[in-house]
NUSEKOL-191381 format. One line per 8 residues: number of its first residue (from 1); for each residue z negated, y, x of C-alpha. Coordinates in nm, 2 decimals, padded with zeros to 4 digits. Layout:
# residues N
NUM) Z:Y:X  ...
//
This chain:
# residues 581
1) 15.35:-08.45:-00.03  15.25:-08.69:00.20  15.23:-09.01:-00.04  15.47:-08.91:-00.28  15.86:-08.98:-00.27  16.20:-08.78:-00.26  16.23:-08.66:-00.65  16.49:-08.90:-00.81
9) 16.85:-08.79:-00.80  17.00:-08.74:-01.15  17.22:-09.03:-01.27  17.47:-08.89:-01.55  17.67:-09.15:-01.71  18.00:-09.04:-01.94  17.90:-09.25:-02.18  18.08:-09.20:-02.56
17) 17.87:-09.18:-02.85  17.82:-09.45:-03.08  17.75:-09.58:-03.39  17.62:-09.86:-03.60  17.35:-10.12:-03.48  17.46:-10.45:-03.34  17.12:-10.63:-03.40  17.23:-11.00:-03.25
25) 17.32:-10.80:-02.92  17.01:-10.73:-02.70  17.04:-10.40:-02.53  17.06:-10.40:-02.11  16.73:-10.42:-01.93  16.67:-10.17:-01.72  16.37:-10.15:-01.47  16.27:-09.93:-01.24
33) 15.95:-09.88:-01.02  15.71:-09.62:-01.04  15.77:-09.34:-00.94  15.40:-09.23:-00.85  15.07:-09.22:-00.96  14.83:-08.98:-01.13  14.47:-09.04:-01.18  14.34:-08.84:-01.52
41) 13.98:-08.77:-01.60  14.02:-08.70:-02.02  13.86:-08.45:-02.18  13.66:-08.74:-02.39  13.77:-09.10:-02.52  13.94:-08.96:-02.83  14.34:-09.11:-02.85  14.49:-08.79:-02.82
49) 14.32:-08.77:-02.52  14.35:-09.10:-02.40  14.65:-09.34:-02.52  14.87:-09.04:-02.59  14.86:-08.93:-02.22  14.89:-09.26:-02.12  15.24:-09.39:-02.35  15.34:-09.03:-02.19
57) 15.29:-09.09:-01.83  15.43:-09.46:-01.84  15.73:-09.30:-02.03  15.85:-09.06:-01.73  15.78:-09.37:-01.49  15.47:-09.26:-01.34  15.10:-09.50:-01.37  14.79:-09.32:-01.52
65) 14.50:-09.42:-01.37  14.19:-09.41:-01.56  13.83:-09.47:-01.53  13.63:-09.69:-01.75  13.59:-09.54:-02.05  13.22:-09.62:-02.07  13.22:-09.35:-01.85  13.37:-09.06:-02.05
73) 13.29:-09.19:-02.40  13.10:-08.95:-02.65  12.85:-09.08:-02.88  12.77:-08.89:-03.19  12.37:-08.85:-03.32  12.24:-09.20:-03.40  12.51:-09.41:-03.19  12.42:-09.61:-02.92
81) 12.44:-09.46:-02.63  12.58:-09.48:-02.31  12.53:-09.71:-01.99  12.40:-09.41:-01.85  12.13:-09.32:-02.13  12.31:-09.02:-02.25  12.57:-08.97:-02.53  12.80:-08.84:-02.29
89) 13.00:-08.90:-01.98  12.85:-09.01:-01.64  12.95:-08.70:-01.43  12.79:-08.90:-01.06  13.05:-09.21:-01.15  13.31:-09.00:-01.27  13.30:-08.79:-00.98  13.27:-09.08:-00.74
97) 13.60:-09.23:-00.92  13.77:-08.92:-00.80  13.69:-08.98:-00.46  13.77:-09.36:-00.45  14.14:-09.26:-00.59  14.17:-09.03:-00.28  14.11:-09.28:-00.05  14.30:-09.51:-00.18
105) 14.65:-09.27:-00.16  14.66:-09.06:-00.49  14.81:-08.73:-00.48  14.83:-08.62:-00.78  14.52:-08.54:-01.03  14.45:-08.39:-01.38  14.10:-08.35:-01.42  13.92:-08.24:-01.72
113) 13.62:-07.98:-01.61  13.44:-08.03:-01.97  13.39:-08.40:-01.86  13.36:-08.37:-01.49  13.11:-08.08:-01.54  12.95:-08.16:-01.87  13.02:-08.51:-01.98  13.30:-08.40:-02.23
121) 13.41:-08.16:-02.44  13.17:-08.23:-02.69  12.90:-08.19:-02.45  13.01:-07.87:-02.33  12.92:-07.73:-02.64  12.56:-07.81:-02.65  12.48:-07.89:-02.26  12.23:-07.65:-02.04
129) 12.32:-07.79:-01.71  12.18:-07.99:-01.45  12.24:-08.24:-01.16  12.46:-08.54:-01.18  12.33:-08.87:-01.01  12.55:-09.10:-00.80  12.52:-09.43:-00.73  12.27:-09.36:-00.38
137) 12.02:-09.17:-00.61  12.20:-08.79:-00.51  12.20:-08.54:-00.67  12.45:-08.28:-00.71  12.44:-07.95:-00.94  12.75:-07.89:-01.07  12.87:-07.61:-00.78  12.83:-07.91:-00.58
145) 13.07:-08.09:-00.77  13.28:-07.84:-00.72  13.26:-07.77:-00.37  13.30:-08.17:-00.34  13.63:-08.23:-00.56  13.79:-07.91:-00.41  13.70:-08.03:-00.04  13.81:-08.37:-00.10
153) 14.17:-08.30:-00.29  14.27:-07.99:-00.20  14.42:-08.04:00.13  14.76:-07.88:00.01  14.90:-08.25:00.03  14.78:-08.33:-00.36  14.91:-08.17:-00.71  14.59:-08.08:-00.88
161) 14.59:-07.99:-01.29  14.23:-07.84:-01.36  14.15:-07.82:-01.73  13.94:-07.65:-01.97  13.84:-07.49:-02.24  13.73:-07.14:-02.42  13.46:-07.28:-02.60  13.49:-07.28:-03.00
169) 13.28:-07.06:-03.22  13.09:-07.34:-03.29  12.97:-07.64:-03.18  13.04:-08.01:-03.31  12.90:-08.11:-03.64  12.70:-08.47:-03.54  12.63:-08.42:-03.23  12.30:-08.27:-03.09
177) 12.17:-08.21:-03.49  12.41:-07.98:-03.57  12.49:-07.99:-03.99  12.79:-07.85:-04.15  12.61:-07.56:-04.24  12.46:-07.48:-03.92  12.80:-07.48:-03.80  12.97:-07.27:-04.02
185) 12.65:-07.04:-04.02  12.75:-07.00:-03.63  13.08:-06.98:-03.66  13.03:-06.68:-03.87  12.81:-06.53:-03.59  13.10:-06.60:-03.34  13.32:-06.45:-03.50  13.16:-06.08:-03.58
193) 13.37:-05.90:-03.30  13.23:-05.79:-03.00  13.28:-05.47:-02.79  13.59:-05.48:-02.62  13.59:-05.49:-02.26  13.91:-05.36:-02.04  13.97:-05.28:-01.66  13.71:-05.31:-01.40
201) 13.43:-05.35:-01.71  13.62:-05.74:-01.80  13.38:-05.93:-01.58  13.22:-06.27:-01.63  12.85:-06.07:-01.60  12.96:-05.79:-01.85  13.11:-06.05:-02.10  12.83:-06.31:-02.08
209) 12.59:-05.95:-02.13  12.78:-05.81:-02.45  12.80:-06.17:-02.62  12.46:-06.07:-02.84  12.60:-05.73:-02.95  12.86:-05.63:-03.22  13.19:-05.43:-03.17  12.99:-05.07:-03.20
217) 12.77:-05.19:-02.89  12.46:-05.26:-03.16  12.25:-05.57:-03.08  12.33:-05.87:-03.34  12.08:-06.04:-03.55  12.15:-06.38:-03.58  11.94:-06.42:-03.88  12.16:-06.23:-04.06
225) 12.42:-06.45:-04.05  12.15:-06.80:-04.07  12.12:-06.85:-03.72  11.77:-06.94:-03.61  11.72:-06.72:-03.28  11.64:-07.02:-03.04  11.97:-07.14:-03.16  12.15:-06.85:-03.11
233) 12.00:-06.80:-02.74  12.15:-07.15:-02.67  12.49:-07.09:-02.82  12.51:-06.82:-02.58  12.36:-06.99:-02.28  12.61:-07.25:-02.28  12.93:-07.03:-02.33  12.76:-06.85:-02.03
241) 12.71:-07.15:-01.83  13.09:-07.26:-01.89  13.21:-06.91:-01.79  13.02:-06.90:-01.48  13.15:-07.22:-01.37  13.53:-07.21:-01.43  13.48:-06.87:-01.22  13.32:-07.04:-00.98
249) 13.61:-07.31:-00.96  13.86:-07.00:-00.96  13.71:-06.86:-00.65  13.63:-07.19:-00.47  14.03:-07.28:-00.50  14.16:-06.98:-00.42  14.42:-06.98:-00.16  14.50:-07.33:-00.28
257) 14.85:-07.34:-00.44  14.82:-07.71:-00.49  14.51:-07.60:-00.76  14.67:-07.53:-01.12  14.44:-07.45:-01.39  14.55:-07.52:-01.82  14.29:-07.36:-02.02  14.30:-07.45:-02.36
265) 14.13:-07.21:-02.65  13.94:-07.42:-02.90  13.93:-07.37:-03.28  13.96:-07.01:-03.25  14.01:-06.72:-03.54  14.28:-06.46:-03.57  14.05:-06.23:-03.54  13.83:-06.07:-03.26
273) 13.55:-06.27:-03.17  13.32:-06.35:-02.92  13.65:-06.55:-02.77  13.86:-06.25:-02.72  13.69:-06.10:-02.38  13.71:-06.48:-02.27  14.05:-06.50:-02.30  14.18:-06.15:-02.21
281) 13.98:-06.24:-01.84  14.13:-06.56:-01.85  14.48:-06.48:-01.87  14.39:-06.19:-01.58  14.24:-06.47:-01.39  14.48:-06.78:-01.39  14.80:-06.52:-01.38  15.00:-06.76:-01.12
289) 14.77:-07.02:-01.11  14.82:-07.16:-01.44  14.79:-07.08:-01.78  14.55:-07.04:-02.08  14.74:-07.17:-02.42  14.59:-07.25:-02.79  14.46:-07.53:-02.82  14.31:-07.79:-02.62
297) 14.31:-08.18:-02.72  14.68:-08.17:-02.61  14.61:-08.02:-02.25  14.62:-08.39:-02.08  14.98:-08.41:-02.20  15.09:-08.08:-02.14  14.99:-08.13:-01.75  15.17:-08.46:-01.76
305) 15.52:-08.28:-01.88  15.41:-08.00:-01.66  15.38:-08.23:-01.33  15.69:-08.39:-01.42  15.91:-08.08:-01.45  15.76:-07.93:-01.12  15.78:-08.26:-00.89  16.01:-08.47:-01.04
313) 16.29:-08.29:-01.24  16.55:-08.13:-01.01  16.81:-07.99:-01.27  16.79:-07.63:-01.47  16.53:-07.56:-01.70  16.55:-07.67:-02.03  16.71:-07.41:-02.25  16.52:-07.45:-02.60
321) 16.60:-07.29:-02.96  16.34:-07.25:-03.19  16.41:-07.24:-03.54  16.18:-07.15:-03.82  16.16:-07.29:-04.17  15.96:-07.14:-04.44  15.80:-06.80:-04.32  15.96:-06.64:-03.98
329) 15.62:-06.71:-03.76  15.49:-06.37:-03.70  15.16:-06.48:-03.84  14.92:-06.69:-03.75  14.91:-07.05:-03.90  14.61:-07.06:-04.00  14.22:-06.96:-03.97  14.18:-07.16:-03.61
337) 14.43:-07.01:-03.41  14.40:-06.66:-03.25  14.79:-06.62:-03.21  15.10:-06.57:-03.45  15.28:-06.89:-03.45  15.55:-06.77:-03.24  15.34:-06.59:-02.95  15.22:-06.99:-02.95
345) 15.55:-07.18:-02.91  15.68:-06.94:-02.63  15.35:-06.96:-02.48  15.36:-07.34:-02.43  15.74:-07.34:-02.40  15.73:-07.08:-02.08  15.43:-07.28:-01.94  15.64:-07.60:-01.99
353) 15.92:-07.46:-01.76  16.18:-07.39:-02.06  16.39:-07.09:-02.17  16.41:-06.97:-02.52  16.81:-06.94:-02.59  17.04:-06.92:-02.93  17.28:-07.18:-03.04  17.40:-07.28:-02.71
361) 17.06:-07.41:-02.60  17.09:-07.80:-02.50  16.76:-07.91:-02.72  16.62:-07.76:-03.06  16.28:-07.71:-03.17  16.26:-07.74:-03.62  15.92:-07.59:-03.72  15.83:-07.60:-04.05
369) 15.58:-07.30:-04.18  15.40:-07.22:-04.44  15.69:-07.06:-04.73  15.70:-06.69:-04.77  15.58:-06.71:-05.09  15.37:-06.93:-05.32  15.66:-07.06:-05.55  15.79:-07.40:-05.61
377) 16.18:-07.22:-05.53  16.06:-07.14:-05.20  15.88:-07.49:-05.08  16.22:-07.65:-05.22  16.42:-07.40:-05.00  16.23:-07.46:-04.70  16.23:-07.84:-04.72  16.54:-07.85:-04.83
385) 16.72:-07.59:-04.50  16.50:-07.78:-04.25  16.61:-08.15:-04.35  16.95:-08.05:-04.36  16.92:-07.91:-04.03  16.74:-08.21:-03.84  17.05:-08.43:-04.06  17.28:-08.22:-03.90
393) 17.16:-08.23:-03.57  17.08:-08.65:-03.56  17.47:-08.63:-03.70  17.58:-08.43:-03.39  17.32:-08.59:-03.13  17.12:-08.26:-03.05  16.79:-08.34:-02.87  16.52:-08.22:-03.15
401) 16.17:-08.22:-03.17  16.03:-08.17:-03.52  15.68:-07.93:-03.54  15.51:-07.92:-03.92  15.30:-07.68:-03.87  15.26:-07.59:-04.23  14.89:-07.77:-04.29  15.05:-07.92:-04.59
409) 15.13:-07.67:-04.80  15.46:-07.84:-04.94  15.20:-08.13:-05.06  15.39:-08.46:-04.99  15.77:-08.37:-05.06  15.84:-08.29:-04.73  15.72:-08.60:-04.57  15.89:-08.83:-04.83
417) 16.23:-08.65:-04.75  16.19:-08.73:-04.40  16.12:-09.13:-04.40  16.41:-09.13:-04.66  16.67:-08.92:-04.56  16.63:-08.87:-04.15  16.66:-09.15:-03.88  16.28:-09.12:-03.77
425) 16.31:-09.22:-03.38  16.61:-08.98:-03.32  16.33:-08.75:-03.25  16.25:-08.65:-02.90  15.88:-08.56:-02.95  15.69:-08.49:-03.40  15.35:-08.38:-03.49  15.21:-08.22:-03.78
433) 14.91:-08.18:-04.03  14.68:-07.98:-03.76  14.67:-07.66:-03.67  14.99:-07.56:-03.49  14.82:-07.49:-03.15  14.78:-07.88:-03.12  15.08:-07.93:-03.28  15.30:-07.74:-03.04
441) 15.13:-07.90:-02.76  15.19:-08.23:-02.85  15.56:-08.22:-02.95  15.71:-08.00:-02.67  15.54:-08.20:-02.42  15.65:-08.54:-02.59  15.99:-08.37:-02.64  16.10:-08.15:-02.33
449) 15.93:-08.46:-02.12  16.18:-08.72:-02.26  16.47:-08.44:-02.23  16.38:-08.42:-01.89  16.34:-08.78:-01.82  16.73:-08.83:-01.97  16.86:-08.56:-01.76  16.67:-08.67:-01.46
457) 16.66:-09.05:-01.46  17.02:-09.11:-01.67  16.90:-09.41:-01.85  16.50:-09.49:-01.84  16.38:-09.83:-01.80  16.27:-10.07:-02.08  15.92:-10.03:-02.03  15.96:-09.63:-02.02
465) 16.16:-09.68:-02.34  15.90:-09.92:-02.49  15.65:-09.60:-02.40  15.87:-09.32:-02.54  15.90:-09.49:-02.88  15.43:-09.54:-02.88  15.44:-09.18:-02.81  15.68:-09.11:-03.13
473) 15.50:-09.40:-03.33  15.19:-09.28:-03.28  15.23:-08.96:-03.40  15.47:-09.02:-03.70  15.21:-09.30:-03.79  14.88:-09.10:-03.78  15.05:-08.76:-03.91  15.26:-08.89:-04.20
481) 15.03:-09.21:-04.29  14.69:-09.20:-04.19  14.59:-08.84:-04.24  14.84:-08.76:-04.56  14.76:-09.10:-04.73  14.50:-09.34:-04.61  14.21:-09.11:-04.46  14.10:-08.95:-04.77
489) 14.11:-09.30:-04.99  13.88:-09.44:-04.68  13.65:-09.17:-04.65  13.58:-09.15:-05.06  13.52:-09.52:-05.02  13.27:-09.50:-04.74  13.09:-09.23:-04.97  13.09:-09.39:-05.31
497) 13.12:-09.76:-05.26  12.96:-09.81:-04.91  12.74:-09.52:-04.94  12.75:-09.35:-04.59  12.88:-09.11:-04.42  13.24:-09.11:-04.27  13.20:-08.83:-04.08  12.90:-09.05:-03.83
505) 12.89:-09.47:-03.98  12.62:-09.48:-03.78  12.42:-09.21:-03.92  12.33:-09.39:-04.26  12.33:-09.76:-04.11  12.71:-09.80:-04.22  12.85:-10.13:-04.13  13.18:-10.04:-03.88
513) 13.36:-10.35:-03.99  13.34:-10.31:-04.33  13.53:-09.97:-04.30  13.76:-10.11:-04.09  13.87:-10.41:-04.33  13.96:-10.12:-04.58  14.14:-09.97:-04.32  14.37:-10.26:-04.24
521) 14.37:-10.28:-04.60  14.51:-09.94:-04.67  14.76:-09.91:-04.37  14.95:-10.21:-04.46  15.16:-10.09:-04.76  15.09:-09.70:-04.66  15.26:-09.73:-04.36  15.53:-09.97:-04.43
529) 15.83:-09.69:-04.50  15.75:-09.53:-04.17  15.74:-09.87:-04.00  16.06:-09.99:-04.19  16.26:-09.68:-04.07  16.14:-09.65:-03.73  16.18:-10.05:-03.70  16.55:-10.00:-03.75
537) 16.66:-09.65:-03.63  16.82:-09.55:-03.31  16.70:-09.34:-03.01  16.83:-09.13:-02.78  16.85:-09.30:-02.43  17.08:-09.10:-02.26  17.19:-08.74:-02.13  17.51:-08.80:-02.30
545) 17.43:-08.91:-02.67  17.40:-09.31:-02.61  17.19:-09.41:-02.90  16.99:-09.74:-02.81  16.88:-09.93:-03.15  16.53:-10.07:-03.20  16.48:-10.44:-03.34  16.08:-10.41:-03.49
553) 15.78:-10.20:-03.45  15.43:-10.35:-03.55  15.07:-10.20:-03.55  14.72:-10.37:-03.49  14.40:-10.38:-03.36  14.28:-10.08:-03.55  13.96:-09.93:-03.42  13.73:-09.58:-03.45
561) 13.62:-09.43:-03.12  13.39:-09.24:-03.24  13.26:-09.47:-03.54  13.37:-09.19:-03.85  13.71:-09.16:-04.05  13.87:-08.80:-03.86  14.08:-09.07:-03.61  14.13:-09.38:-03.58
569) 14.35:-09.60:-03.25  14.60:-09.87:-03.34  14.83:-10.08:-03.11  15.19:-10.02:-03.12  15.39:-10.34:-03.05  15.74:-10.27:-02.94  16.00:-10.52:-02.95  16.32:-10.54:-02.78
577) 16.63:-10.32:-02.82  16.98:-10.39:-02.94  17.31:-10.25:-02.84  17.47:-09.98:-03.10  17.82:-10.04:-03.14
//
């Protein structure tokens, strides 16, 4: 590419492992310059969308650039909106930002359709279409954008990651007057199976044509399942108008092999749906082009691991074993996913670049499932095989990454056993308490991205150290703390002592600082035994086995994004390393 360097030569040090932390010795500094640039459109302002990609990018040495994010942020009903007017993402700037990164030497883009085409994933759901405005008072319709982004980057010279998304059986409760029950009232309606299309009949025209009827062929009534019929001939116009442009952007790019598309399936079902022609066209239509995988507020750090391993990384793929805890992963992990959990992980794995392999493998993957049966023997089993393998692996130095992907079915034992028995930051990528589609997608691509980095780089710089540990932290904090211990305290106390609504502060006048003072409140002592062990545990910072020691870990600045309880963003303050000796 004509702006981007020579990939870095591999730098393997025959370095013993160590042990025991030498906290008065600070560990070497190493820097090193970037090694490239990526600008990143996010799929909306939301942190897995935004500061995870970002600690992941600066951690394999490239610099994300990034808009403003008045320019993608979502507002739910009531909030202030944007500078724009709207409650969603200016998709004139946005697409002039694209541009202005093109001129000034970028090669290398992941661009979220949902916000460049719709203002955001959010959006998507509930938006009919129209022109976007640019700063001269033009207007483009969204082929036009199109057409424009595609004539601008895809001179064969850039590495361009397209993502988006099979819209969810329903839309986003909050936003554009949607209740709770109107959206489980459509979900029920997107989820009555549809005819099944195969073969020359799987066509955007004949899908977008069979969404109204059931399996036998038989028009739907939307009543029936509580679904006014102006709503219902919305719902479908907008899965329509998402269809017909990703096909659009299909055929515009083809021929381009610097164009890859990741299209994530939202909240899904295991059963056939209105999704499932979607998908089966899809996967016919991005075969060698990209990929469609479960899940989709994880595809910005997917394509970062992805770009990495194609560009970047010169050494053998990464040969990963998978091992299961609980039940085997021939089901599916719960009601929002469409796949068995292991059709999932080799799904992401294989688009990650890595080979499934036995015992011999150089990294591990732990997953923790749901148990195979309902009985307190069982949960003890589980908890008790996988801990004793991640203790057995930390003991050895075998690269893991941890998935829970049992939606905390083991109540809190499990995560007790692993801030008190297991050295937190030996792990190469964790997430849990979602639904395992966005909990594969988060770990591997934190994971196999840092066992890249090692094998590629040697020994990583401080800052990209500093950035591996935020993507760790912010996981192990949000996943173990804030969603198994604080977030249900704080949303029972906006309801009962405040009064509002968690789910949207600013639908019943709810005063954002007063929920965030019992925030601070409850993080302090709920997050101190994850802070504690992380603060003094030891990382893996080379190919080899060196462990590099950490001397603190702080958090602060808490904020909501989206002014409601589901997430919240927090600064992670990294201090200096020490030597292990």
């Amino acid at each position: 590419m004509r702006k981007h360097g020579a990939a870095l030569m591999s730098v393997l040090l025959p370095l013993a492992l160590l042990a025991g932390c030498g906290a008065a010795e600070p560990a070497p500094v190493t820097e090193r310059s970037s090694i490239g640039t990526i600008a990143y459109v996010p799929l909306d302002d939301r942190p897995v969308n935004t500061d995870r990609v970002v600690y992941l990018a600066e951690s394999l040495g490239y610099e994300l650039l990034m808009p403003e994010e008045r320019l993608y942020h979502t507002c739910l009903d009531g909030q202030q909106t944007n500078p724009n007017g709207t409650a969603y993402g200016d998709r004139g700037a946005l697409y002039e930002w694209v541009l202005e990164q093109e001129a000034g030497g970028c090669d290398r883009y992941i661009l979220s359709l949902d916000q460049l085409l719709s203002g955001g994933l959010v959006n998507s759901r509930s938006f009919s279409g129209g022109p976007a405005e640019l700063s001269d008072g033009t207007e483009l319709t969204e082929l036009q954008l199109i057409d424009g982004l595609l004539s601008a980057l895809g001179d064969g010279e850039n590495q361009i990651y397209l993502l988006d998304t099979v819209m969810r059986l329903a839309p986003t409760v909050g936003y554009d007057g949607w209740d709770l029950e109107g959206y489980e009232n459509l979900r029920a309606y997107g989820m009555e199976a549809r005819p099944t299309l195969t073969g020359g009949d799987l066509t955007v025209e004949n899908i977008i044509a069979h969404y109204g009827c059931g399996a036998d062929g038989a028009r739907l009534n939307s009543a029936d399942y509580g679904v006014p019929a102006e709503r219902e001939a919305r719902y479908l116009a907008c899965r329509g108008r998402k269809l017909r442009l990703l096909d659009y952007a299909l055929a515009r790019s083809q021929g381009m092999e610097n164009v890859h598309f990741l299209i994530g399936v939202d909240d899904s079902a295991p059963s056939s749906s209105i999704q499932t022609n979607e998908i089966a066209y899809w996967k016919q239509a991005v075969a060698g082009r990209g990929a469609v995988l479960s899940g989709a507020d994880e595809d910005g750090m997917l394509a970062v691991c992805r770009l990495y391993g194609t560009t970047e990384f010169s050494g053998p793929p990464p040969r990963v074993q998978v091992r299961y805890f609980g039940s085997d992963g021939d089901i599916p992990s719960s009601d929002f996913d469409h796949q068995p959990l292991k059709e999932i992980v080799g799904a992401h794995l294989a688009y990650l670049g890595a080979e499934e392999a036995g015992e011999d493998g150089d990294l591990q993957v732990l997953v923790l499932t749901r148990p195979e049966e309902d009985s307190a023997s069982a949960r003890k089993t589980a908890i008790g095989s996988l801990i004793d393998a991640l203790k057995e692996n930390q003991r050895r130095g075998v690269p893991t990454v941890l998935m829970d992907a049992a939606r905390n079915q083991y109540g809190t034992e499990f995560q007790h056993r692993l801030v008190q028995s297991t050295d937190l930051a030996m792990l190469l990528g964790y997430a849990g308490f979602y639904d395992l589609a966005n909990v594969t997608g988060i770990a591997l691509s934190n994971g196999l991205a840092r066992w890249m980095c090692l094998r590629q780089q040697g020994n990583c710089s401080t800052a990209q150290n500093q950035a591996f540990v935020r993507t760790l932290a912010d996981s192990l904090i949000k996943d173990l703390c804030y969603k198994n211990r604080v977030k249900s305290p704080l949303a029972a106390y906006v309801r009962e002592e405040l009064k509002g609504d968690p789910d949207n502060f600013a639908k019943t006048g709810t005063d954002p600082a007063a929920v965030l003072a019992k925030l601070t409140e409850l993080m302090g002592p709920n997050t101190a035994d994850v802070v504690k062990n992380l603060s003094g545990g030891q990382f893996l910072s080379s190919p080899d086995g060196e462990r590099t020691g950490l001397d603190g870990l702080s958090l602060s600045e808490y904020e909501f994004p989206w002014e409601r309880v589901f997430e919240i963003r927090t600064k992670i303050l990294v201090n200096d390393f020490v030597k292990v000796r």
